[in-house]
N, CA, C and O of each residue as an XYZ file, in Angstrom:
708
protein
N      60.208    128.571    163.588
C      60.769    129.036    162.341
C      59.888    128.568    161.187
O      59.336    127.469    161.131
N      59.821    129.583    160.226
C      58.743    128.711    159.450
C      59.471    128.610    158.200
O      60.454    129.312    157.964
N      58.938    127.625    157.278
C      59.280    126.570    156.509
C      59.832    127.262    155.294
O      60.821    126.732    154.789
N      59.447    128.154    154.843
C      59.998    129.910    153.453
C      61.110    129.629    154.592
O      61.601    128.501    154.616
N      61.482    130.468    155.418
C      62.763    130.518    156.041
C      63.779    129.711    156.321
O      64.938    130.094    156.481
N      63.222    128.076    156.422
C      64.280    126.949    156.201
C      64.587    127.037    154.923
O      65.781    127.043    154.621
N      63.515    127.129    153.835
C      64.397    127.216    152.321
C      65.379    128.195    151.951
O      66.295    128.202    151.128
N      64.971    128.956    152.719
C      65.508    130.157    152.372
C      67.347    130.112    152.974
O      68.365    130.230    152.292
N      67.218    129.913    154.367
C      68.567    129.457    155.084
C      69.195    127.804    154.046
O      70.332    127.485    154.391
N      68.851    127.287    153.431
C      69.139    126.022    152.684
C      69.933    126.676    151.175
O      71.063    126.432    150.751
N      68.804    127.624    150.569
C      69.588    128.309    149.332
C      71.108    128.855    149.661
O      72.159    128.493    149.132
N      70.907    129.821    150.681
C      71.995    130.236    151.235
C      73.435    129.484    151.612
O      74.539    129.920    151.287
N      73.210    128.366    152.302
C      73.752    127.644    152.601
C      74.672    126.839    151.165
O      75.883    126.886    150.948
N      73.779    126.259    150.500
C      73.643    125.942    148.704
C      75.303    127.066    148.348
O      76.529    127.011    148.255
N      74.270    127.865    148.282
C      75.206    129.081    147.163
C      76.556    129.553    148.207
O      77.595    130.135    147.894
N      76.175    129.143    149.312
C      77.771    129.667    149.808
C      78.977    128.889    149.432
O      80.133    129.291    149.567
N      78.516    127.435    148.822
C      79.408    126.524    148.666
C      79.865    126.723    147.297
O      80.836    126.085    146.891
N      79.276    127.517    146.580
C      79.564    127.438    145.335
C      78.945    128.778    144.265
O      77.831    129.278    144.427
N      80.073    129.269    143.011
C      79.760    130.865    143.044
C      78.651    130.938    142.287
O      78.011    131.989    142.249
N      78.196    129.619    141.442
C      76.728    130.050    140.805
C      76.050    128.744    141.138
O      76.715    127.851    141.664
N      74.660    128.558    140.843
C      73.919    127.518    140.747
C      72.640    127.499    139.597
O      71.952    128.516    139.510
N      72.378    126.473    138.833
C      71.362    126.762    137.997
C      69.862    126.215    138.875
O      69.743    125.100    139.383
N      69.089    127.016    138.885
C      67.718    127.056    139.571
C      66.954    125.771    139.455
O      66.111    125.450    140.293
N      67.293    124.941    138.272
C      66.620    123.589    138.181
C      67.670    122.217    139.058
O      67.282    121.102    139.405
N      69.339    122.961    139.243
C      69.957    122.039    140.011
C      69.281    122.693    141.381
O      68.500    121.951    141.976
N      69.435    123.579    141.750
C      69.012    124.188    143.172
C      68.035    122.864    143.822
O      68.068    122.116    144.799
N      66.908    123.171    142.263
C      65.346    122.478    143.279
C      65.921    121.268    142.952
O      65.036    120.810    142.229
N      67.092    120.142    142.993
C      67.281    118.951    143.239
C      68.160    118.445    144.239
O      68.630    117.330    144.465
N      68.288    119.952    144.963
C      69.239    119.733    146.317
C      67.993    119.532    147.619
O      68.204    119.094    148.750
N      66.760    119.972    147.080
C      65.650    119.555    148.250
C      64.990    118.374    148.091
O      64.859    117.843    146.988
N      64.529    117.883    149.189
C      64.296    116.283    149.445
C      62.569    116.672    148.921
O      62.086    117.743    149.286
N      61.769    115.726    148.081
C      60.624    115.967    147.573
C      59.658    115.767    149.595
O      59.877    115.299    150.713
N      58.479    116.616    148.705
C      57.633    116.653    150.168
C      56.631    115.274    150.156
O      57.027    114.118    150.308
N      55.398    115.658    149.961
C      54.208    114.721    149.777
C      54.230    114.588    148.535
O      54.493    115.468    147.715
N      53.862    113.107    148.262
C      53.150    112.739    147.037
C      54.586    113.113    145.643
O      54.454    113.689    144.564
N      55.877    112.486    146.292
C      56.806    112.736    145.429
C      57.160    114.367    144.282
O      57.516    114.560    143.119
N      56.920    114.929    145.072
C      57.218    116.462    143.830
C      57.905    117.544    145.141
O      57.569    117.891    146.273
N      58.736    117.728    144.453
C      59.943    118.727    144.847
C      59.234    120.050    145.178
O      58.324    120.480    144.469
N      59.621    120.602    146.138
C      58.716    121.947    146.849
C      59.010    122.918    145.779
O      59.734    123.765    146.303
N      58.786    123.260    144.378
C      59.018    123.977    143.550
C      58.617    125.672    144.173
O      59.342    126.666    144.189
N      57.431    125.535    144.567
C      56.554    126.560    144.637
C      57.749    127.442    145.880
O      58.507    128.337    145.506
N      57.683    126.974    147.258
C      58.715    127.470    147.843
C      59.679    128.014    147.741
O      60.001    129.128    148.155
N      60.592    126.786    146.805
C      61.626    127.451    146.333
C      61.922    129.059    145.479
O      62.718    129.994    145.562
N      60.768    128.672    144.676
C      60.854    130.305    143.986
C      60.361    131.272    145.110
O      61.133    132.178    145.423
N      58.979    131.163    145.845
C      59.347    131.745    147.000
C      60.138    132.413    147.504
O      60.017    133.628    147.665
N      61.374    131.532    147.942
C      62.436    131.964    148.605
C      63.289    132.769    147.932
O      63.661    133.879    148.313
N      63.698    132.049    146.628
C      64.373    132.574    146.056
C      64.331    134.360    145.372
O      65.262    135.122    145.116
N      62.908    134.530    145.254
C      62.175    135.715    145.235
C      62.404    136.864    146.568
O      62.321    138.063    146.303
N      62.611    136.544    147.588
C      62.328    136.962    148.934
C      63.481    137.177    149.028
O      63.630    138.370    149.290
N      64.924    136.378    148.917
C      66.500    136.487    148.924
C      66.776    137.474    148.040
O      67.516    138.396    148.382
N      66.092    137.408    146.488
C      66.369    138.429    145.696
C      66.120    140.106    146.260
O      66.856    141.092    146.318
N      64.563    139.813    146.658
C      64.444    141.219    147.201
C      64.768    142.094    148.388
O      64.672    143.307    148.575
N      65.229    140.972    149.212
C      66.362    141.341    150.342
C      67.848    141.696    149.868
O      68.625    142.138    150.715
N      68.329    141.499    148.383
C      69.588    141.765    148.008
C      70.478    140.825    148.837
O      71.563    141.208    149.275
N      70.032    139.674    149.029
C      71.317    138.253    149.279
C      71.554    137.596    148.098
O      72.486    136.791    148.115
N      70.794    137.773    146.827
C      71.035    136.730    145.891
C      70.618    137.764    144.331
O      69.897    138.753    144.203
N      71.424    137.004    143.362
C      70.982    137.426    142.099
C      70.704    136.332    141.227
O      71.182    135.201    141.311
N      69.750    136.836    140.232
C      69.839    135.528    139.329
C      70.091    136.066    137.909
O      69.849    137.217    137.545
N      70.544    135.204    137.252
C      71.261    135.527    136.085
C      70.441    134.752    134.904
O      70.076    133.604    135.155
N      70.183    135.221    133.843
C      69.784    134.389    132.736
C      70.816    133.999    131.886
O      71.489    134.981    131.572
N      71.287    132.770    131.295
C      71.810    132.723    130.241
C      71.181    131.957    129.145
O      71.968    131.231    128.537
N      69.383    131.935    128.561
C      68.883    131.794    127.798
C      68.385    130.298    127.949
O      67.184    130.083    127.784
N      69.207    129.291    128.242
C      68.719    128.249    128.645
C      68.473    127.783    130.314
O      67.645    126.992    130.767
N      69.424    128.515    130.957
C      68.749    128.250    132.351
C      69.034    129.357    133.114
O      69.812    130.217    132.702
N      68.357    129.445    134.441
C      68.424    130.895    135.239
C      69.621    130.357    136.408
O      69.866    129.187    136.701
N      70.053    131.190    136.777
C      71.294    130.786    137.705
C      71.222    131.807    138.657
O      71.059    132.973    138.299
N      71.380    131.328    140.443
C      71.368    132.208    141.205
C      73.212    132.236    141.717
O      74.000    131.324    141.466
N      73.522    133.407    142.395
C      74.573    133.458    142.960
C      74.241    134.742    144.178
O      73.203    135.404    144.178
N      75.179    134.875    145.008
C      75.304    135.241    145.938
C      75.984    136.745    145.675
O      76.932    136.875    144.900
N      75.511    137.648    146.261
C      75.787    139.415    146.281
C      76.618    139.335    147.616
O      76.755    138.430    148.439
N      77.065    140.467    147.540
C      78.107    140.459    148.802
C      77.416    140.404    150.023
O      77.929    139.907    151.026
N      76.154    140.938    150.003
C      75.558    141.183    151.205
C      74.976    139.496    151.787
O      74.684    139.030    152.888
N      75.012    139.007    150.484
C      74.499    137.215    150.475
C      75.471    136.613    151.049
O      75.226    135.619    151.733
N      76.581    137.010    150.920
C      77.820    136.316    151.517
C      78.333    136.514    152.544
O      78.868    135.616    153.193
N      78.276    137.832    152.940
C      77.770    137.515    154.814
C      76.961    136.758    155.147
O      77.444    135.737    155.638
N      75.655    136.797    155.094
C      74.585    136.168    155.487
C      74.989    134.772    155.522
O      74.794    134.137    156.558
N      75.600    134.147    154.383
C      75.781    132.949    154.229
C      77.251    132.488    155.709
O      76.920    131.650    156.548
N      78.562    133.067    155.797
C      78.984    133.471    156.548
C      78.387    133.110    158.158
O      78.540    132.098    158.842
N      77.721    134.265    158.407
C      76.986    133.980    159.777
C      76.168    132.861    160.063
O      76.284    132.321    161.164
N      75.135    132.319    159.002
C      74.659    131.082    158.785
C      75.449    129.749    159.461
O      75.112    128.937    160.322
N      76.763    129.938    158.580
C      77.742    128.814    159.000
C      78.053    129.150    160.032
O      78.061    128.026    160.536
N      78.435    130.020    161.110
C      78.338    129.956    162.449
C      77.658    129.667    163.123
O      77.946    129.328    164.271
N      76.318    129.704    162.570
C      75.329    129.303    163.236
C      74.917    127.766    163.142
O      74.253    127.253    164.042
N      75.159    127.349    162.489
C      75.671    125.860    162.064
C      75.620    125.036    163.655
O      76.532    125.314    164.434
N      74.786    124.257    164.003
C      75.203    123.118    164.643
C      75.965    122.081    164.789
O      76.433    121.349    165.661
N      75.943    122.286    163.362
C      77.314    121.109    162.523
C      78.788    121.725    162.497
O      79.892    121.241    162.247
N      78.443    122.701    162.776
C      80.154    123.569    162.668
C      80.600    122.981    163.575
O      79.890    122.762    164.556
N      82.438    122.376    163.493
C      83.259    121.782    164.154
C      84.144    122.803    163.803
O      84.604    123.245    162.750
N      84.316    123.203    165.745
C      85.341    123.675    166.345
C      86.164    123.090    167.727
O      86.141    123.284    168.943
N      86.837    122.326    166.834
C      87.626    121.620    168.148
C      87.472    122.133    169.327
O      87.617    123.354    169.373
N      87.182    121.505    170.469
C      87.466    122.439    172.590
C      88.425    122.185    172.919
O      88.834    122.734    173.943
N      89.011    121.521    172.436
C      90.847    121.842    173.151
C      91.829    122.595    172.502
O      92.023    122.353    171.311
N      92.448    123.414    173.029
C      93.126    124.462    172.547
C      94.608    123.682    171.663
O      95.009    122.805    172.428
N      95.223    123.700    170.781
C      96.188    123.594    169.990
C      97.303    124.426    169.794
O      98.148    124.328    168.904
N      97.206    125.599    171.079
C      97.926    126.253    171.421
C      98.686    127.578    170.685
O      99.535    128.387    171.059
N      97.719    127.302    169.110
C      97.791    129.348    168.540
C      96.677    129.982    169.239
O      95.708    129.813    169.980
N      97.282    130.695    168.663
C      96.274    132.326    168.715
C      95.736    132.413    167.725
O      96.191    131.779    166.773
N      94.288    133.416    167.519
C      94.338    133.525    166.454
C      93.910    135.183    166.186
O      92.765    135.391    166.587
N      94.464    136.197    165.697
C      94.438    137.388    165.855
C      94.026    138.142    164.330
O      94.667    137.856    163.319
N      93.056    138.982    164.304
C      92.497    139.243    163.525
C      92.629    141.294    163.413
O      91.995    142.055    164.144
N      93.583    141.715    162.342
C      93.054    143.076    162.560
C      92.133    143.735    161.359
O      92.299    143.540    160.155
N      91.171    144.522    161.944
C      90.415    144.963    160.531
C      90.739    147.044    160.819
O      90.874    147.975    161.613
N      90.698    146.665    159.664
C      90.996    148.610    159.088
C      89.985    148.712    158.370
O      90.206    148.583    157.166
N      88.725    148.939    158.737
C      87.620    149.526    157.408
C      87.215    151.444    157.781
O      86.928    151.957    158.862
N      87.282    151.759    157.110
C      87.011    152.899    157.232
C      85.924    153.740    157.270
O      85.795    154.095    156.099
N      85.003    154.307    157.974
C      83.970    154.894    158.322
C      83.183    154.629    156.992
O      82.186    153.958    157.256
N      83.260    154.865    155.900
C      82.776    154.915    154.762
C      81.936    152.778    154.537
O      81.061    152.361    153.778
N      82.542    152.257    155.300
C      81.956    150.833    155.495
C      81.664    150.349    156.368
O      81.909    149.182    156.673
N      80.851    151.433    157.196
C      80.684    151.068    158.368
C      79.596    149.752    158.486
O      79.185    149.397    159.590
N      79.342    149.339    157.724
C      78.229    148.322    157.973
C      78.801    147.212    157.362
O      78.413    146.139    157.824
N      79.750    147.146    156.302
C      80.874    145.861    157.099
C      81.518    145.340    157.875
O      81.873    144.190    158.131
N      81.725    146.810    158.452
C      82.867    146.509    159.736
C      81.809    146.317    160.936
O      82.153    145.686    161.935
N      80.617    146.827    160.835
C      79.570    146.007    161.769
C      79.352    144.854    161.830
O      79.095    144.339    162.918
N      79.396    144.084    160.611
C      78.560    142.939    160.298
C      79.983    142.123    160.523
O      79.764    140.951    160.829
N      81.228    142.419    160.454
C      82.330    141.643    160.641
C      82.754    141.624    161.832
O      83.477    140.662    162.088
N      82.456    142.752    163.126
C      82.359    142.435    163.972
C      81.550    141.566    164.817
O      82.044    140.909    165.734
N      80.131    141.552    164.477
C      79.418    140.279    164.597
C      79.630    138.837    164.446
O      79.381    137.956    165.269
N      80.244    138.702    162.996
C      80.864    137.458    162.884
C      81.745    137.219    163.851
O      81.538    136.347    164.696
N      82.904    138.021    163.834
C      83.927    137.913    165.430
C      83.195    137.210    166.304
O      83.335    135.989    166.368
N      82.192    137.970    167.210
C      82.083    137.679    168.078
C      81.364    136.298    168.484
O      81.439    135.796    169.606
N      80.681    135.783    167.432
C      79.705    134.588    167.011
C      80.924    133.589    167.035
O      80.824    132.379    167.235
N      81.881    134.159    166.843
C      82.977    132.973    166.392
C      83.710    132.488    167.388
O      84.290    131.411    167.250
N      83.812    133.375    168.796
C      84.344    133.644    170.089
C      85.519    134.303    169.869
O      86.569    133.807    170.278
N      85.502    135.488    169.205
C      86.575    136.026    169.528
C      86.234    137.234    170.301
O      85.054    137.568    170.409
N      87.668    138.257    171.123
C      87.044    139.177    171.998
C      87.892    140.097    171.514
O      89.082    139.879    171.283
N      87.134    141.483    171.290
C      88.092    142.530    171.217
C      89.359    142.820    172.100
O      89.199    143.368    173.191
N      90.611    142.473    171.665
C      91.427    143.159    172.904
C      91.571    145.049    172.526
O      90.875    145.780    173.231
N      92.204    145.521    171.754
C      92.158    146.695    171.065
C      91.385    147.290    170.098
O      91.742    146.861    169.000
N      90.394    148.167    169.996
C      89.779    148.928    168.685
C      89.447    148.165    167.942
O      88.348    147.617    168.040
N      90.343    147.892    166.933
C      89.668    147.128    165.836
C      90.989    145.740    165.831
O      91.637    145.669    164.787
N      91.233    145.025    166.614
C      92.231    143.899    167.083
C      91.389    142.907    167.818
O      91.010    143.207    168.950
N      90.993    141.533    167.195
C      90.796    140.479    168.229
C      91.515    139.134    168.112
O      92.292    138.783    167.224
N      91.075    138.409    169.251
C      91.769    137.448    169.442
C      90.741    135.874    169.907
O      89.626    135.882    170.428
N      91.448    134.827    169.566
C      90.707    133.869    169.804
C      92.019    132.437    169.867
O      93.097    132.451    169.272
N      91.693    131.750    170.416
C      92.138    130.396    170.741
C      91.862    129.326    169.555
O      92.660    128.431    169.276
N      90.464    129.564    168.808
C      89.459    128.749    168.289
C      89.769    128.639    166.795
O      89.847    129.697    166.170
N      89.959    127.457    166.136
C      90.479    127.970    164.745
C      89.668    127.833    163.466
O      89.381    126.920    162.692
N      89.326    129.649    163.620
C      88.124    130.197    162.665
C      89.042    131.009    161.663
O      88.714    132.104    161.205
N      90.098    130.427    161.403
C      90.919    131.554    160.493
C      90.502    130.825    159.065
O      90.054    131.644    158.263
N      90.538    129.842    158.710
C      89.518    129.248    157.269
C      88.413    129.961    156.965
O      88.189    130.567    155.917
N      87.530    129.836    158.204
C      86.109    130.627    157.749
C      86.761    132.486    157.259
O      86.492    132.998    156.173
N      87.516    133.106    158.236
C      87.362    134.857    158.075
C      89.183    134.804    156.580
O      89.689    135.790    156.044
N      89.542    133.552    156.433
C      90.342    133.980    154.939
C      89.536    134.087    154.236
O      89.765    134.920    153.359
N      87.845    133.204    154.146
C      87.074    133.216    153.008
C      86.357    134.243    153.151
O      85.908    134.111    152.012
N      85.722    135.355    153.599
C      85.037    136.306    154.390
C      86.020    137.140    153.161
O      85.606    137.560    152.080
N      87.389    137.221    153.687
C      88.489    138.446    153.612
C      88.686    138.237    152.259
O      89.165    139.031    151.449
N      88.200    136.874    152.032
C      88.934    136.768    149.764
C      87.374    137.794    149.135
O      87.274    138.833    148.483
N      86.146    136.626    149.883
C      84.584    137.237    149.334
C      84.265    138.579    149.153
O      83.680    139.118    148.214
N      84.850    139.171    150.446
C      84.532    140.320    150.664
C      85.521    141.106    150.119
O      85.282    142.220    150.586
N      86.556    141.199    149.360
C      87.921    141.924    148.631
C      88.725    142.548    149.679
O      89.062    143.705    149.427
N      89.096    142.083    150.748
C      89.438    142.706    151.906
C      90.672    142.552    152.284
O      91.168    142.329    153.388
N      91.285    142.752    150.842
C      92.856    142.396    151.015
C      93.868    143.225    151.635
O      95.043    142.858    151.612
N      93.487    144.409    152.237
C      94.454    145.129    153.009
C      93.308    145.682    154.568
O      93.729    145.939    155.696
N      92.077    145.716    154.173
C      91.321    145.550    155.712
C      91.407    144.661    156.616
O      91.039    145.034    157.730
N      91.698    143.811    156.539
C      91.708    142.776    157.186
C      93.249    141.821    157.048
O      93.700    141.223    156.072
N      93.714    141.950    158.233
C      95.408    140.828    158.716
C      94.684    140.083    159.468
O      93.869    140.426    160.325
N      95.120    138.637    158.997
C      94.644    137.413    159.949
C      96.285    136.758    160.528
O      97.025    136.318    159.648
N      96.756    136.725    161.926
C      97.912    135.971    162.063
C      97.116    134.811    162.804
O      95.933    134.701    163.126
N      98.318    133.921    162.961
C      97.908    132.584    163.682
C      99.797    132.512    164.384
O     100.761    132.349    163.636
N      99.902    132.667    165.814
C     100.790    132.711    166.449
C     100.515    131.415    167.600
O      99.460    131.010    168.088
N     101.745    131.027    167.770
C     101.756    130.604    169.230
C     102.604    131.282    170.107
O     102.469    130.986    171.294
N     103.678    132.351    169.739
C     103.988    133.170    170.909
C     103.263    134.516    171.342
O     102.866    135.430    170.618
N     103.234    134.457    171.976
C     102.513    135.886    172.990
C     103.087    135.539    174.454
O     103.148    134.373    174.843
N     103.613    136.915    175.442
C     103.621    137.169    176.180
C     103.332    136.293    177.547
O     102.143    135.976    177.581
N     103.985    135.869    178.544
C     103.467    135.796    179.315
C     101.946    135.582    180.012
O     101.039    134.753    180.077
N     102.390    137.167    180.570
C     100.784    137.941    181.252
C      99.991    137.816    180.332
O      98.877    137.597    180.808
N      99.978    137.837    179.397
C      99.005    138.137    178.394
C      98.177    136.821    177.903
O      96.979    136.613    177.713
N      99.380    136.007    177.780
C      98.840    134.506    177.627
C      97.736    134.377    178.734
O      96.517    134.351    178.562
N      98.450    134.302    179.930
C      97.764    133.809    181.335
C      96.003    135.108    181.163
O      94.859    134.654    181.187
N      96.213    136.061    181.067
C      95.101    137.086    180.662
C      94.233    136.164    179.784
O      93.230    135.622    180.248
N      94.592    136.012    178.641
C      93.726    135.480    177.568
C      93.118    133.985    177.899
O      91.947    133.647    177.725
N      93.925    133.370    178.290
C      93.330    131.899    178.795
C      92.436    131.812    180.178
O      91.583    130.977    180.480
N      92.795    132.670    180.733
C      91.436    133.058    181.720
C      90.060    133.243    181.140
O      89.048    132.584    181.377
N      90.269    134.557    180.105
C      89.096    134.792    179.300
C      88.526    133.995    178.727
O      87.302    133.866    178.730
N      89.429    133.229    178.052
C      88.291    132.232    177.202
C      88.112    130.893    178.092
O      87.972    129.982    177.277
N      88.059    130.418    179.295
C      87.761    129.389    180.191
C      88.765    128.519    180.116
O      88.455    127.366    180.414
N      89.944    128.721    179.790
C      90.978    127.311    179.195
C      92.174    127.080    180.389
O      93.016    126.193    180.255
């Protein structure tokens, strides 16, 4: 992986936590390289490269430039955190469910792509069309997804502990439990 692309996954990371950032706090979230001076050059780099990929915007307000995150940035950022090594997801089950339905309509189809991806990164498995399910409790991460993304009637998140029988015994097979 090369080193533009760690900054680049770091901004991301940065701005997912928070809805703006000013570009001179940004470059004091990186650890200086050689010879004490902050990877300036990189950073704009990156930040240039995020812009023109449409993950990030920057904003002027006369005294400082401020980046924030575009919707398409906020997936990215999203999948990132799944990808997270550091992401803690408990392995023992706590005994909900966690069931997710999305309604996007042909017209978004490349949300409802990119949100199925997340699903599945997250371990959840399609049981029906656009219905999944998971053991694992990723319902924090896809409420913030569902606020970011305005997805207030596409997307029902429940968190149950009753279900069925068969279905239980079905599902806990699937996921190894």
């Amino acid at each position: 992986m090369s080193r533009k692309n760690d900054f680049s996954k770091k901004i991301l990371k940065i701005l997912g936590e928070k809805p703006a950032i000013s570009v001179p706090e940004l470059t004091k979230q990186f650890k200086p390289t050689s010879s004490s001076q902050k990877p300036v050059y990189a950073i704009t780099r990156s930040l240039k490269g995020l812009r023109e990929a449409g993950l990030i915007e920057q904003v002027s307000s006369g005294q400082n430039d401020y980046a924030r995150l575009t919707k398409e940035g906020k997936k990215k950022a999203h999948s990132l955190k799944l990808d997270s090594d550091t992401a803690l997801v408990s392995p023992s089950w706590d005994g909900k469910w966690r069931i997710i339905l999305l309604d996007l309509p042909e017209s978004r189809k490349s949300e409802r792509e990119s949100l199925r991806y997340l699903l599945k990164k997250a371990g959840f498995v399609c049981l029906k069309n656009s219905a999944w399910i998971s053991p694992y409790p990723f319902e924090h991460l896809f409420e913030n997804i569902k606020k970011d993304l305005d997805l207030t009637t596409e997307m029902i998140i429940l968190v149950t502990d009753q279900i069925d029988e068969i279905s239980k015994k079905l599902f806990l097979e699937s996921f190894g439990k």
